[in-house]
C-alpha positions as CSV (number, residue, x, y, z in Angstrom):
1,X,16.3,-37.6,-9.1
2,X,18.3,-38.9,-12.0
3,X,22.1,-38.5,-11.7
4,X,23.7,-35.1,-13.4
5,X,26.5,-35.4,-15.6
6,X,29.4,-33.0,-15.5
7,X,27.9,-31.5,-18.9
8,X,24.4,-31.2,-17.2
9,X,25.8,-28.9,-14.7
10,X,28.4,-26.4,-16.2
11,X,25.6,-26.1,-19.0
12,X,23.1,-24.9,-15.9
13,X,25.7,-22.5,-14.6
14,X,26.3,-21.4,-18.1
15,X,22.8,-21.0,-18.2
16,X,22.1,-19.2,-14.8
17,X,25.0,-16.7,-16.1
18,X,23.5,-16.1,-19.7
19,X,24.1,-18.7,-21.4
20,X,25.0,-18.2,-25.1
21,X,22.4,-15.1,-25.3
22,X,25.7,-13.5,-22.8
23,X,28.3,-14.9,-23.8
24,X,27.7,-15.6,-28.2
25,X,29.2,-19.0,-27.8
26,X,28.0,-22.4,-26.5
27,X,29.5,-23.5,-23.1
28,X,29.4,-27.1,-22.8
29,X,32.5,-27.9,-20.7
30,X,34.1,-27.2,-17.6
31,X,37.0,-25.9,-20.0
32,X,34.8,-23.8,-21.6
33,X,33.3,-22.4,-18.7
34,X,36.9,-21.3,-17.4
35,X,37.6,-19.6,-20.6
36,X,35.0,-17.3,-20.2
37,X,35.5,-16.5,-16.6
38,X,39.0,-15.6,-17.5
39,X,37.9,-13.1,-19.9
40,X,36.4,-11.8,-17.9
41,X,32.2,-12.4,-17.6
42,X,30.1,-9.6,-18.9
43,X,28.6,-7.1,-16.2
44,X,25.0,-8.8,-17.2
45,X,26.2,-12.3,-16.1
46,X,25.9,-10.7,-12.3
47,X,22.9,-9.2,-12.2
48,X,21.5,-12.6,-13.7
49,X,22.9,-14.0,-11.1
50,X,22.2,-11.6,-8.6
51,X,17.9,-11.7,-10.1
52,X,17.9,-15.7,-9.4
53,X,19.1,-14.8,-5.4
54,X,17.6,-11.9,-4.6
55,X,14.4,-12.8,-2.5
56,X,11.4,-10.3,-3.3
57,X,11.3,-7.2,-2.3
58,X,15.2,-6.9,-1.8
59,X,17.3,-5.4,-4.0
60,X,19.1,-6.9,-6.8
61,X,21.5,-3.6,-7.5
62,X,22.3,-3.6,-3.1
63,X,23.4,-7.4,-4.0
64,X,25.3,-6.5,-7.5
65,X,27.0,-3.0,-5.6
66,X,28.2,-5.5,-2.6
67,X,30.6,-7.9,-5.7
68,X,31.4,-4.7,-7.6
69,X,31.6,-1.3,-6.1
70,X,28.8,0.4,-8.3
71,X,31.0,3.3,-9.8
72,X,33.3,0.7,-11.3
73,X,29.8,-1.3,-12.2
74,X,28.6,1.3,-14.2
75,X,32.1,1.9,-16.0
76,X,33.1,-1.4,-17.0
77,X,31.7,-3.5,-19.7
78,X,33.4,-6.9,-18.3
79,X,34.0,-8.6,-14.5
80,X,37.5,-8.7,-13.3
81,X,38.9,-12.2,-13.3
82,X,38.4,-12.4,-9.3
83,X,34.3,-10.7,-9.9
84,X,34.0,-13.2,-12.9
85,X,34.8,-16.0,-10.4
86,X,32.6,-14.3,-7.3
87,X,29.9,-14.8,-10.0
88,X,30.4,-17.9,-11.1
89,X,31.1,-19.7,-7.9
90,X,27.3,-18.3,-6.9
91,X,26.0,-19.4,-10.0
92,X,27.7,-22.5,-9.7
93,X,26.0,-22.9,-6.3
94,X,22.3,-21.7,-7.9
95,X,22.9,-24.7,-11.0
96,X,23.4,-27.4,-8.2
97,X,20.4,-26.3,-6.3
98,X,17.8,-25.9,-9.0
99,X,18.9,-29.2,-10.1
100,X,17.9,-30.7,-6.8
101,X,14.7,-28.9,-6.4
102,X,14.0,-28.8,-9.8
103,X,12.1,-25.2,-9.0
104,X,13.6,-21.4,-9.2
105,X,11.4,-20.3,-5.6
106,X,12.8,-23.6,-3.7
107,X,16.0,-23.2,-4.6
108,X,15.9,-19.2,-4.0
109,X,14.3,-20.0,-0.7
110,X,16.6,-22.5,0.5
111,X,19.8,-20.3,-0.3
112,X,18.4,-17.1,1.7
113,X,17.2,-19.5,5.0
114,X,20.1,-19.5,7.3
115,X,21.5,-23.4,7.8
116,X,22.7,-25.4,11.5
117,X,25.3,-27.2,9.1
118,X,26.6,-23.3,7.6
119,X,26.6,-22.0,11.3
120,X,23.4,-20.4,11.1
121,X,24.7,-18.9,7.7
122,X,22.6,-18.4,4.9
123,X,23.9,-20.8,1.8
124,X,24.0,-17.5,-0.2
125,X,26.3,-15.8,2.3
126,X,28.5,-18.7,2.7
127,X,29.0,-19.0,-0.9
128,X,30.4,-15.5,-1.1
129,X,33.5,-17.4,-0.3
130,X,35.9,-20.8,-2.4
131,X,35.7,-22.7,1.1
132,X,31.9,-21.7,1.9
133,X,30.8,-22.6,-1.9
134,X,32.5,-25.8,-1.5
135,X,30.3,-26.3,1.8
136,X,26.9,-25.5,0.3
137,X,28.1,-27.8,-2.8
138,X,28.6,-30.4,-0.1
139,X,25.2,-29.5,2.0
140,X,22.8,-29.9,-1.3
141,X,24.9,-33.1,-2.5
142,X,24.0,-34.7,1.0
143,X,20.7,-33.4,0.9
144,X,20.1,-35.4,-2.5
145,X,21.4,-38.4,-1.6
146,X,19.3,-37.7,1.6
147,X,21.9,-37.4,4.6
148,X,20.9,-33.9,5.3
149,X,17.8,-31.4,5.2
């Protein structure tokens, strides 16, 4: 696999959360990425996220209720800044996968398959958390350079 470059990713989890369709501007950088977070993301940005997690046959709103309690889904327009980064950090961890696997249904199937190196945690779960993200971040970078499966 050819290296990624810090544009190749944050223009993935741009992507994963919208991408310009979501957001009407073009996030290229890591700086523009945390501009948007802090205005907080748009409501859609989640349930895009939540659509590239979900396996089949599971619910996507269950997934979107558990970031944001559904009454305050359904009333807001925008994330809060602490839902904004829930949503990024899990599309963050979706970019870096896909990148590896280079396919939507391995990458979906790897994050819902629980993991000896997570504690028997699913990535997906782990993620829901800064320190678990940065341990599924750390799990796919050592299963690219191929010190893990």
């Amino acid at each position: 696999m050819p290296a990624r470059t810090a544009v190749d990713i944050v223009e993935r989890v741009a992507d994963v959360l919208g991408g310009r369709a979501v957001f009407h501007v073009r996030v290229r950088t890591w700086g523009d990425l945390d501009r948007v977070v802090r205005a907080g993301l748009p409501k859609r940005s989640l349930q895009l996220v939540a659509r590239r997690l979900v396996e089949p046959g599971a619910s996507v709103n269950a997934f979107v209720y558990d970031v944001v309690p559904s009454a305050t889904f359904k009333r807001r327009s925008k994330l809060s800044l602490d839902e904004s980064q829930r949503t990024e950090r899990l599309a963050r961890v979706i970019a870096l996968t896909e990148a590896l696997w280079d396919d939507e249904r391995e990458s979906k199937a790897f994050l819902n398959r629980p993991h000896p190196l997570l504690d028997g945690d699913t990535p997906v779960h782990a993620a829901r958390t800064e320190l678990g993200a940065r341990r599924v971040e750390r799990l796919v970078q050592d299963i690219e350079h191929g010190l893990s499966l």
